[in-house]
DSSP file (Angstrom, degrees, kcal/mol; ACC not computed):
  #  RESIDUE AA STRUCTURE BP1 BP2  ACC     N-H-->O    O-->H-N    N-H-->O    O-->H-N    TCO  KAPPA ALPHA  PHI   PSI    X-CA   Y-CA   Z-CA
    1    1 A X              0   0    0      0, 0.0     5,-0.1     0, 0.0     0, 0.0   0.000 360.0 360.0 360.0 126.2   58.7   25.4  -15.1
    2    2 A X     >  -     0   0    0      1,-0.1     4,-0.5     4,-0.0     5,-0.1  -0.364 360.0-103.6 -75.7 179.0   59.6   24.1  -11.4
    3    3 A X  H  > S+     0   0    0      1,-0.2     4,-1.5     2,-0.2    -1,-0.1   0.513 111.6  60.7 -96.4  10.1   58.2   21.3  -10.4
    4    4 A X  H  > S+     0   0    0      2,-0.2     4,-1.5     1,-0.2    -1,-0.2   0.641 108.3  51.0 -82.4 -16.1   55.6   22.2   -8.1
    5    5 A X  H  > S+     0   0    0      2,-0.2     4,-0.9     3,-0.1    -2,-0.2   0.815 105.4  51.8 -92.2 -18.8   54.1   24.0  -10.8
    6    6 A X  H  X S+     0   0    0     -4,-0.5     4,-3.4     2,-0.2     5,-0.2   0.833 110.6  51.1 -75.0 -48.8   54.1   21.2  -13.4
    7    7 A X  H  X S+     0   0    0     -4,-1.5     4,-2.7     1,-0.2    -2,-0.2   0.919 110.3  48.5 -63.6 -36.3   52.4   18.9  -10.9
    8    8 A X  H  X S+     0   0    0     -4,-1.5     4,-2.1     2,-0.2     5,-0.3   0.877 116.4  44.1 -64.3 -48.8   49.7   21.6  -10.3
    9    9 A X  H >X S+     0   0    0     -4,-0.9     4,-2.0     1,-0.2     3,-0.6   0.985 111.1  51.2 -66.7 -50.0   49.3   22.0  -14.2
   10   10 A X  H 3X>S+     0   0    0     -4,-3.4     4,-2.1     1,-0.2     5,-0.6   0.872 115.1  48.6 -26.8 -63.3   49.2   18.0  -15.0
   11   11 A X  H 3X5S+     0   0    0     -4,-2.7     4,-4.7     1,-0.2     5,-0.4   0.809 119.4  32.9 -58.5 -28.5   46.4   17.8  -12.2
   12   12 A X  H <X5S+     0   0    0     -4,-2.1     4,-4.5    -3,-0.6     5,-0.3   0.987 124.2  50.9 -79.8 -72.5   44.1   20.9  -13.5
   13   13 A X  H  X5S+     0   0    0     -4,-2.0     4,-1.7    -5,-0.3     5,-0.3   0.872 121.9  31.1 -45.2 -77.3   45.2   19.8  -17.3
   14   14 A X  H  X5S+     0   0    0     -4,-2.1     4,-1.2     1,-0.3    -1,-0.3   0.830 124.7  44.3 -57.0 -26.8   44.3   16.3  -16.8
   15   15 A X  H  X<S+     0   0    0     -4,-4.7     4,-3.9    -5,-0.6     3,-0.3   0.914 107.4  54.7 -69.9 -40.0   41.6   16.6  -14.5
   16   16 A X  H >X>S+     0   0    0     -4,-4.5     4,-0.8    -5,-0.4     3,-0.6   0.992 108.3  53.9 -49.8 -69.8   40.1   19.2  -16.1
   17   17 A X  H 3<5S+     0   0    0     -4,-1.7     4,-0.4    -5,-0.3    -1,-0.2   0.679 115.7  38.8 -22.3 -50.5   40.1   16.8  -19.2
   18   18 A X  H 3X5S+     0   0    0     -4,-1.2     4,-2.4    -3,-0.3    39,-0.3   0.734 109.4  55.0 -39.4 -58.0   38.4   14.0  -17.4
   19   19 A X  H <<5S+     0   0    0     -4,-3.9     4,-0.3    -3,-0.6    -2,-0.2   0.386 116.8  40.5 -82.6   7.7   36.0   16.0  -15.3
   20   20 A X  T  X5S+     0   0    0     -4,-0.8     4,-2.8    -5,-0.2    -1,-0.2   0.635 118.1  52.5-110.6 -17.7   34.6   17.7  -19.3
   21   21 A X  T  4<S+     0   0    0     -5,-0.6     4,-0.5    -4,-0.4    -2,-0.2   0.964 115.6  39.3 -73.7 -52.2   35.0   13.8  -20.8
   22   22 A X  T >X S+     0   0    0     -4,-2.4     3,-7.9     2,-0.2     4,-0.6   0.963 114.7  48.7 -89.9 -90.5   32.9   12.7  -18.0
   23   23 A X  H 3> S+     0   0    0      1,-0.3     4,-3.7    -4,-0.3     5,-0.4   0.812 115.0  49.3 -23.7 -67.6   30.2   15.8  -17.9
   24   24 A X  H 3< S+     0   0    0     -4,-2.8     8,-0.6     1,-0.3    -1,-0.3   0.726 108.5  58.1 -73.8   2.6   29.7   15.4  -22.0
   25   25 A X  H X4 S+     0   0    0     -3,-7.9     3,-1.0    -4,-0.5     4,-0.4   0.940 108.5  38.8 -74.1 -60.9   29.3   11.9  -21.3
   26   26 A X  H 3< S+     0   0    0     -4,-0.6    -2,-0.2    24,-0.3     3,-0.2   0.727 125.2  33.4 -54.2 -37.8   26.5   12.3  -19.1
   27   27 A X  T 3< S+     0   0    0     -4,-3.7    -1,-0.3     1,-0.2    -3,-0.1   0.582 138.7  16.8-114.6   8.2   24.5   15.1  -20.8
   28   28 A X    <>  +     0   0    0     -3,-1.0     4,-1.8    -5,-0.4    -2,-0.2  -0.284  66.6 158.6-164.7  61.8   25.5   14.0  -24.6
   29   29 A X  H  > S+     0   0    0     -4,-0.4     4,-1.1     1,-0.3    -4,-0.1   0.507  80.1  55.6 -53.4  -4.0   27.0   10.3  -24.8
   30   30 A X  H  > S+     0   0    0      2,-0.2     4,-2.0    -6,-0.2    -1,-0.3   0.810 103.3  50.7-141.2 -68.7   26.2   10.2  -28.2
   31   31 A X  H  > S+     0   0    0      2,-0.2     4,-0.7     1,-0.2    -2,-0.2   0.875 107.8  52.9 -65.3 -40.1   28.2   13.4  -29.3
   32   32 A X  H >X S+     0   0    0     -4,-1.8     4,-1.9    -8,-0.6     3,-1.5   0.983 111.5  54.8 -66.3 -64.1   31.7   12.2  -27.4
   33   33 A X  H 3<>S+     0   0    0     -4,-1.1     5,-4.3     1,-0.2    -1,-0.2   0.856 107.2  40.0   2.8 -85.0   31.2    9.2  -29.4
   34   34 A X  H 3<5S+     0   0    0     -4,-2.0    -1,-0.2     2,-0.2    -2,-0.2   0.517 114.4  58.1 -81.5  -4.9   30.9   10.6  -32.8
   35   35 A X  H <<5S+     0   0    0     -3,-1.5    -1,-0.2    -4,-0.7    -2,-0.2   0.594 108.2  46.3 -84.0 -18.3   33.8   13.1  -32.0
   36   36 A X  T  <5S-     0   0    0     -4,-1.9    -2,-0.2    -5,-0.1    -3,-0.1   0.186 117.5-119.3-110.4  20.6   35.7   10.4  -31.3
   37   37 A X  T   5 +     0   0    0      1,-0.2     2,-1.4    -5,-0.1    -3,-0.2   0.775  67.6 132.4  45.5  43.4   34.6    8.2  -34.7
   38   38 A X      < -     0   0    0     -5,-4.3     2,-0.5    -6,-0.2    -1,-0.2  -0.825  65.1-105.0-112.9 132.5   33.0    5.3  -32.8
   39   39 A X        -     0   0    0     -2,-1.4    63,-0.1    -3,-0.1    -5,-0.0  -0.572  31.9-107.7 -75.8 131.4   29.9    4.2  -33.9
   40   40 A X        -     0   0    0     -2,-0.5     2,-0.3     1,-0.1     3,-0.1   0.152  36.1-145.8 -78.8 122.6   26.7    5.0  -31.8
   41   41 A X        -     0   0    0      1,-0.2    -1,-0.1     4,-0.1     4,-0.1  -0.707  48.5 -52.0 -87.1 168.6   25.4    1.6  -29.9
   42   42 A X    >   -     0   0    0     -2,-0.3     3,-3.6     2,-0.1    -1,-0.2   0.166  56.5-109.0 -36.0 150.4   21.7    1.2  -29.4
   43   43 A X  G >> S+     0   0    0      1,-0.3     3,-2.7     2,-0.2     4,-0.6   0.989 113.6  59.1 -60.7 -54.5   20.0    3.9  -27.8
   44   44 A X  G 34 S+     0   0    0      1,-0.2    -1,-0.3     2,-0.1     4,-0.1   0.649  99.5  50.6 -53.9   7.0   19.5    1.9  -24.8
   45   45 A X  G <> S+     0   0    0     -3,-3.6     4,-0.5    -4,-0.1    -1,-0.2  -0.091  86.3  83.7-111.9  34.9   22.9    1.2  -23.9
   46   46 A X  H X> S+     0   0    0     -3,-2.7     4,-1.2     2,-0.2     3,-1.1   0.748  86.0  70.0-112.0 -66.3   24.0    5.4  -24.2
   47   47 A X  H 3X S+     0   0    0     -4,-0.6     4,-1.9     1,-0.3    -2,-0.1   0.694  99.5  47.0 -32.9 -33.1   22.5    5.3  -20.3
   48   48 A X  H 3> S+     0   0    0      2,-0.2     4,-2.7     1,-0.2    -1,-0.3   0.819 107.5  49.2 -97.7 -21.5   25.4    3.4  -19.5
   49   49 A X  H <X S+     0   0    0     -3,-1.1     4,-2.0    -4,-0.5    -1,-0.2   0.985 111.1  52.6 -46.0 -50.4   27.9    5.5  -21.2
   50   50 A X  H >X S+     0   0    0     -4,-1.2     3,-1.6     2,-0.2     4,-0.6   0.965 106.8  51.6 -55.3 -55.8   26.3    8.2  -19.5
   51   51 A X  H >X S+     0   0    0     -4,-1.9     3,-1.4    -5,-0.4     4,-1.4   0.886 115.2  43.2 -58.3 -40.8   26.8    6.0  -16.0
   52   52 A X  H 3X S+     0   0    0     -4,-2.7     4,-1.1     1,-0.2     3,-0.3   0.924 104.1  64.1 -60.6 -42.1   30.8    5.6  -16.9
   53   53 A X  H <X S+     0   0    0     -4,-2.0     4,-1.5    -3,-1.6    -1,-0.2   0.556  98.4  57.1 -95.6 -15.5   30.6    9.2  -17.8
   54   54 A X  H <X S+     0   0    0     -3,-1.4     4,-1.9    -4,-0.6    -1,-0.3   0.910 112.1  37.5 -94.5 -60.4   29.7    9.7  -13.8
   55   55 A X  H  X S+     0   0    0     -4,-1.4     4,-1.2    -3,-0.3    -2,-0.2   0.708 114.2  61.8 -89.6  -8.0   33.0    7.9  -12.6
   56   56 A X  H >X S+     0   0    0     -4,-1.1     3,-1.2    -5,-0.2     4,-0.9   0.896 109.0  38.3 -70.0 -87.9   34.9    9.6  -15.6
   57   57 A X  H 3X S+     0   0    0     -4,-1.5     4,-4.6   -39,-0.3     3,-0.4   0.670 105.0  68.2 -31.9 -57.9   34.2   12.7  -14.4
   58   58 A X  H 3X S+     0   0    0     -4,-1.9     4,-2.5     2,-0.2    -1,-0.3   0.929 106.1  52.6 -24.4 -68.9   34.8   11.5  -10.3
   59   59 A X  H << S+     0   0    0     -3,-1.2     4,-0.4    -4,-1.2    -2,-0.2   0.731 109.6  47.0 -61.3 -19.9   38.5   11.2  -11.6
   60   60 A X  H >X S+     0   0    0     -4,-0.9     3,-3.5    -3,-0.4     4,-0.7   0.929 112.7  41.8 -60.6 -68.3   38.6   14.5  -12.8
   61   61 A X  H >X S+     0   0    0     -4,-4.6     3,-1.0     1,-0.3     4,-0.6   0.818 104.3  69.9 -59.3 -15.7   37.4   16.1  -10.5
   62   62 A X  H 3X S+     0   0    0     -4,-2.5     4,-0.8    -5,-0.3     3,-0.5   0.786  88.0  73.1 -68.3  -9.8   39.6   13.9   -7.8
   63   63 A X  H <4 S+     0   0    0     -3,-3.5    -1,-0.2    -4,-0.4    -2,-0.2   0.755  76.4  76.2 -61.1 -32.4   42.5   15.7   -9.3
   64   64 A X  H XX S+     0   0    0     -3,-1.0     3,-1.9    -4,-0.7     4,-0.5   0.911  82.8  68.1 -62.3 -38.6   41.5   18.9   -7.4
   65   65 A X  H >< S+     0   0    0     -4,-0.6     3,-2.8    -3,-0.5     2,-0.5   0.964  91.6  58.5 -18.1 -69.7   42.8   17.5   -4.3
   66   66 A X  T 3< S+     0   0    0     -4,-0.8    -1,-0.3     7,-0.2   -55,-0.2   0.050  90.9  72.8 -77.8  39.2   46.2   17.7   -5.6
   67   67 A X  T <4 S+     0   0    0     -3,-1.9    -1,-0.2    -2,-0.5    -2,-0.2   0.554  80.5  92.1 -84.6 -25.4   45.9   21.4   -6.1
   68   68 A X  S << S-     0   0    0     -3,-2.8    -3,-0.0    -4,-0.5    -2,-0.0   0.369  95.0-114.2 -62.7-172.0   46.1   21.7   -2.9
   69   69 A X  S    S+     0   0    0     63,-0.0     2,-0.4     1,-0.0    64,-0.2  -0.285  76.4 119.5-122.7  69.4   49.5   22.2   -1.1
   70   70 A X    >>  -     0   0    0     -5,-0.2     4,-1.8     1,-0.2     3,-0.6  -0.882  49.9-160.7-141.1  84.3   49.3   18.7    0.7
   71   71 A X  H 3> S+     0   0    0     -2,-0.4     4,-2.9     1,-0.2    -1,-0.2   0.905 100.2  44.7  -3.2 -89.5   52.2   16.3   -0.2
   72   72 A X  H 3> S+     0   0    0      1,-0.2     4,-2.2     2,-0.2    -1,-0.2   0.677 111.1  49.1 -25.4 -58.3   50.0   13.5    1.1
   73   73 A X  H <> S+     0   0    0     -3,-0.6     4,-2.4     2,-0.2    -7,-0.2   0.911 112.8  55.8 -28.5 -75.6   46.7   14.8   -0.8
   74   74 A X  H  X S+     0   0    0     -4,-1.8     4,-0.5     1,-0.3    -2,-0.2   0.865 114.3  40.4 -36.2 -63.9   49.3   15.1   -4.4
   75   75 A X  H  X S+     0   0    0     -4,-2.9     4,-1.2     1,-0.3     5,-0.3   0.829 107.9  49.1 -93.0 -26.2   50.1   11.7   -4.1
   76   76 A X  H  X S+     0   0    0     -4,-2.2     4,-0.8     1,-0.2    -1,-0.3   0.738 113.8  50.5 -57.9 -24.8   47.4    9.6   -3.2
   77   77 A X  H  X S+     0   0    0     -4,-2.4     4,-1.0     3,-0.2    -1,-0.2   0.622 113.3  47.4 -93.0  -8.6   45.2   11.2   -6.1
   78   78 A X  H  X S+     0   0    0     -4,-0.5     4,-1.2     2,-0.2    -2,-0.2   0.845 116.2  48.1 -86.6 -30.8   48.4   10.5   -8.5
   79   79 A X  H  X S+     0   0    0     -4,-1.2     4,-1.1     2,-0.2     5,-0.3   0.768 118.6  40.3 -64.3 -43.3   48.4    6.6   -6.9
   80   80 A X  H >X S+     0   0    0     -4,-0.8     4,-2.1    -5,-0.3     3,-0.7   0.890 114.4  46.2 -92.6 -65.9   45.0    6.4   -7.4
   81   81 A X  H 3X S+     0   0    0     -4,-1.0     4,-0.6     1,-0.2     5,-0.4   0.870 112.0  54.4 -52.7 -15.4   44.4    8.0  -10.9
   82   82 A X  H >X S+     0   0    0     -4,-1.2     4,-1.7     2,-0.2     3,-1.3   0.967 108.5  50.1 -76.8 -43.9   47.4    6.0  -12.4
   83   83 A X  H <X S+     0   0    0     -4,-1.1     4,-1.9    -3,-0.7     5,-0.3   0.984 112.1  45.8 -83.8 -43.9   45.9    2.7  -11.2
   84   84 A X  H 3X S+     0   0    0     -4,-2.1     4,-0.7    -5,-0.3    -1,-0.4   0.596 113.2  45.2 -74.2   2.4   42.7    3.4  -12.6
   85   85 A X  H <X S+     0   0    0     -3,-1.3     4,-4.2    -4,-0.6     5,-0.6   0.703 113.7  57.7 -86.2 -70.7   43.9    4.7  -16.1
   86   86 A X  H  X S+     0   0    0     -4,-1.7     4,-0.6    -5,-0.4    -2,-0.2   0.719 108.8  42.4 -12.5 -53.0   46.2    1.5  -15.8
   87   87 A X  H >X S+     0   0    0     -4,-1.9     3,-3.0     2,-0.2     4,-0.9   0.966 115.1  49.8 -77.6 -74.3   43.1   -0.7  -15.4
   88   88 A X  H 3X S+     0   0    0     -4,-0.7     4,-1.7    -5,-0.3    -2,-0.3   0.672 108.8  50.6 -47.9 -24.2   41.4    1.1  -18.1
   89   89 A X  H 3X S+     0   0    0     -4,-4.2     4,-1.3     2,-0.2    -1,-0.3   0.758 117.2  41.7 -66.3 -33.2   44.4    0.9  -20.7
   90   90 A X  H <X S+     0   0    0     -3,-3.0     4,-2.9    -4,-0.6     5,-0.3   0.995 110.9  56.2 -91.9 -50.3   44.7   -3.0  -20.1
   91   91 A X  H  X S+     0   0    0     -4,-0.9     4,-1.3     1,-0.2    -2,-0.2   0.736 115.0  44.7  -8.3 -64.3   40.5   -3.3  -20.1
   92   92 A X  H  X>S+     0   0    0     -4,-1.7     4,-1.7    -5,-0.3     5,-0.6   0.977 111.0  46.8 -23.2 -75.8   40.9   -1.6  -23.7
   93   93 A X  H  X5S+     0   0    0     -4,-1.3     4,-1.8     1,-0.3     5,-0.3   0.968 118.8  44.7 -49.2 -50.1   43.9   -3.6  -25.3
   94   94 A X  H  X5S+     0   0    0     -4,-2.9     4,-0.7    -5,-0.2    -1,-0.3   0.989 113.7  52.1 -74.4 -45.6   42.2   -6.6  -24.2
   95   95 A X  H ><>S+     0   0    0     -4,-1.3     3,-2.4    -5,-0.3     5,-1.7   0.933 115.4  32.5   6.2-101.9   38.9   -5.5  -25.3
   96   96 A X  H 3<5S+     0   0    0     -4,-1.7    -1,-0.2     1,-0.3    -2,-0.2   0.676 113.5  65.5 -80.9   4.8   39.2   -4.5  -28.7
   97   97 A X  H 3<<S+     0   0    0     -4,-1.8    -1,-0.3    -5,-0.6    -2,-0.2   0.615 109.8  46.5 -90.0  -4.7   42.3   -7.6  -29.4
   98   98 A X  T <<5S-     0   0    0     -3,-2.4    -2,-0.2    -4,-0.7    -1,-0.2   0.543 125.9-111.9-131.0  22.0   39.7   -9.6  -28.8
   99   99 A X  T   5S+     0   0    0      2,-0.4    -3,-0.2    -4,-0.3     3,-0.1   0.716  86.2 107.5  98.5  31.0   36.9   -8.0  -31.1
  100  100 A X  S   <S+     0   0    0     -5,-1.7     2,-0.4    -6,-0.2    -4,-0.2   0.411  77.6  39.5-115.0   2.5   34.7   -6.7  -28.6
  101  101 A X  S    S-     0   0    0     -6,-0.3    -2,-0.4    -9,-0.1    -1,-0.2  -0.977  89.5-102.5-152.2 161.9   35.5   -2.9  -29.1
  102  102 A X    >   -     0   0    0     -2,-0.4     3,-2.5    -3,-0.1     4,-0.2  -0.304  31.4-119.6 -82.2 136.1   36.2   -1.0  -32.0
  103  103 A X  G >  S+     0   0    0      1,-0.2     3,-5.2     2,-0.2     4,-0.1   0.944 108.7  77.0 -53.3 -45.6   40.1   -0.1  -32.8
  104  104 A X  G >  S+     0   0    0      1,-0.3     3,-1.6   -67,-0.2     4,-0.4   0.673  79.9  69.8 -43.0 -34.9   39.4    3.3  -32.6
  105  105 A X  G <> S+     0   0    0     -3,-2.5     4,-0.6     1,-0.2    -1,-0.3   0.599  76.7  86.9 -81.5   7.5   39.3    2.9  -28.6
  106  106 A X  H X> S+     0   0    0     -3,-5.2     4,-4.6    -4,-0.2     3,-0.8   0.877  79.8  58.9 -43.9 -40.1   43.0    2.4  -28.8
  107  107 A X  H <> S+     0   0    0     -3,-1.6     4,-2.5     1,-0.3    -1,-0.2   0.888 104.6  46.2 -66.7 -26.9   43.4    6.0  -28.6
  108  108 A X  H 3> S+     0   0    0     -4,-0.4     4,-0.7    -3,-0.3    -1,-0.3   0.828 118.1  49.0 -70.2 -24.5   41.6    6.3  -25.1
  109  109 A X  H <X S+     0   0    0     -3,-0.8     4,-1.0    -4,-0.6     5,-0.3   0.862 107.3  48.7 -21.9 -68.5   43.9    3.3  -24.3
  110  110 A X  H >X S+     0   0    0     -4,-4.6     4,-1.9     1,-0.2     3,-1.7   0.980 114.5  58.7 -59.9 -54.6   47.0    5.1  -25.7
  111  111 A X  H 3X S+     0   0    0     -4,-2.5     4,-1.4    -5,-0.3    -1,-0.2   0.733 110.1  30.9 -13.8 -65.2   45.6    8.1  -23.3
  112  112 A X  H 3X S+     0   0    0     -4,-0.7     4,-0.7    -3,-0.3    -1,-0.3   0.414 109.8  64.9-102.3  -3.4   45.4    7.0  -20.2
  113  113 A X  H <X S+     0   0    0     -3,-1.7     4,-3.0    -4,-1.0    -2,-0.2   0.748 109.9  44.1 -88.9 -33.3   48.4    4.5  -20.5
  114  114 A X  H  X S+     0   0    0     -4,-1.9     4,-2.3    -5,-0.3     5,-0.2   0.984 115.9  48.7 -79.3 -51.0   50.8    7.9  -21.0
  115  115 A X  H  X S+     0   0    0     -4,-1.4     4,-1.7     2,-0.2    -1,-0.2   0.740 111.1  46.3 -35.9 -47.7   49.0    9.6  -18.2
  116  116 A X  H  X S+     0   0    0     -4,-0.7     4,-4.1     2,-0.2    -2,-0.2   0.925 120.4  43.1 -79.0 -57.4   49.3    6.5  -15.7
  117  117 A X  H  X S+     0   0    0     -4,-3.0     4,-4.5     2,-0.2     5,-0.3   0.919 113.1  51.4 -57.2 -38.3   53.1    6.3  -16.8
  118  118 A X  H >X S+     0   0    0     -4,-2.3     4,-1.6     3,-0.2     3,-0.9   0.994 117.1  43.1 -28.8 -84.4   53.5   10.4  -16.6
  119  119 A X  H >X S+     0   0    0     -4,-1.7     4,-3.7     1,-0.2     3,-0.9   0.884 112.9  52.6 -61.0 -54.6   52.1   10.0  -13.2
  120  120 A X  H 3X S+     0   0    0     -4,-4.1     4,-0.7     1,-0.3    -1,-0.2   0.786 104.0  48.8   6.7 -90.1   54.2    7.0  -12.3
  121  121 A X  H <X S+     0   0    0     -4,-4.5     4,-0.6    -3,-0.9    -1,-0.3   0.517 116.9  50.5 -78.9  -6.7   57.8    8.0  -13.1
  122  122 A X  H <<>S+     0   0    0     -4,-1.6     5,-1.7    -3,-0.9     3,-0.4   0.892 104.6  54.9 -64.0 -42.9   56.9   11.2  -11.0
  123  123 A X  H ><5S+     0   0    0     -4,-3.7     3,-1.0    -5,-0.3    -2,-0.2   0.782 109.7  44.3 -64.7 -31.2   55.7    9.4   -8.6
  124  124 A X  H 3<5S+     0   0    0     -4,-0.7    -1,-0.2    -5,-0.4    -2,-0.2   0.769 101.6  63.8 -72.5 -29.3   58.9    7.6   -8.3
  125  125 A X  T 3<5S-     0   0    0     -4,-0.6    -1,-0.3    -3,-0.4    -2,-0.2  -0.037 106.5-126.4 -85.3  16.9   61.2   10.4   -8.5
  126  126 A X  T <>5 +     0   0    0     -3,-1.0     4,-1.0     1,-0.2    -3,-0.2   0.765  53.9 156.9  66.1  24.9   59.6   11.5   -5.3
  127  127 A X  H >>< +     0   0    0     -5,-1.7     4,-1.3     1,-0.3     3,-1.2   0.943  69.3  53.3 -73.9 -26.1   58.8   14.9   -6.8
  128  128 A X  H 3> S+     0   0    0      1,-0.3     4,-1.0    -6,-0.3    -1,-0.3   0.850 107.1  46.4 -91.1 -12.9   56.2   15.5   -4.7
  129  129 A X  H 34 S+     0   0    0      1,-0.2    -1,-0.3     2,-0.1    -2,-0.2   0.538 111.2  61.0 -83.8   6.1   58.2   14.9   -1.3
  130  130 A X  H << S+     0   0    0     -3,-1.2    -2,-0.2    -4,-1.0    -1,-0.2   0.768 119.6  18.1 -94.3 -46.9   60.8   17.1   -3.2
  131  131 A X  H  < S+     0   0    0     -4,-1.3    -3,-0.1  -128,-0.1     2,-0.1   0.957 118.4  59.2-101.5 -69.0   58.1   20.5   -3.5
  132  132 A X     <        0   0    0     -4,-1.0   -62,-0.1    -5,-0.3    -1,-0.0  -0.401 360.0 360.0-114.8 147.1   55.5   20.0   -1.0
  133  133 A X              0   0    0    -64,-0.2   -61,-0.1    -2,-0.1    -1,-0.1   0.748 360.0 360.0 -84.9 360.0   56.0   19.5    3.2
């Protein structure tokens, strides 16, 4: 696989991933939840799953940017979704290490911390000033 064609799959693969996480937040909070073996908080707090489920999805779909064939485009949406996975991996750890979330959201932790590093060391290796003018 070159590497213009690995950066094109990451974004659609991840984004896509994001942007379905986010949508089945929003129209089934409730169900993402119980696929993901956390127990259901009161019904009134699912609206605000739903509302995270709105800026989950916002990062998906910002990945479509970098489909394009726009260096610039590529790398600001890799700059920006690593720092926000970043935040959200440390926003976890500290979280549930201090007993306010469920262990279980270590794996959305573990997620987006491999994603943000993925995106990182690409980002550092210049691959996309290597592929795109």
């Amino acid at each position: 696989m070159t590497k213009i064609n690995f950066l094109k799959f990451w974004s659609f693969a991840v984004g896509s991933m994001d942007a379905l996480t986010g949508l089945l937040l929003v129209i089934a909070p409730g169900l993402v939840l119980r696929l993901l073996g956390i127990a259901l908080p009161s019904p009134d707090a699912l609206v605000f799953l739903s509302w995270i489920g709105v800026f989950v999805m916002g990062v998906g779909l910002s990945y479509g940017i970098a489909l394009g064939n726009s260096r610039g485009r590529g790398e600001a949406v890799w700059v920006f979704t690593a720092l926000v996975r970043m935040l959200v991996a440390v926003f976890l750890v500290v979280s549930i290490s201090r007993g306010v979330l469920e262990s279980v959201w270590a794996v959305v932790a573990l997620s987006d911390g491999v994603v943000a590093v993925v995106q990182i060391v690409i980002l550092r290796k210049g691959w996309w000033r290597e592929v795109l003018p």
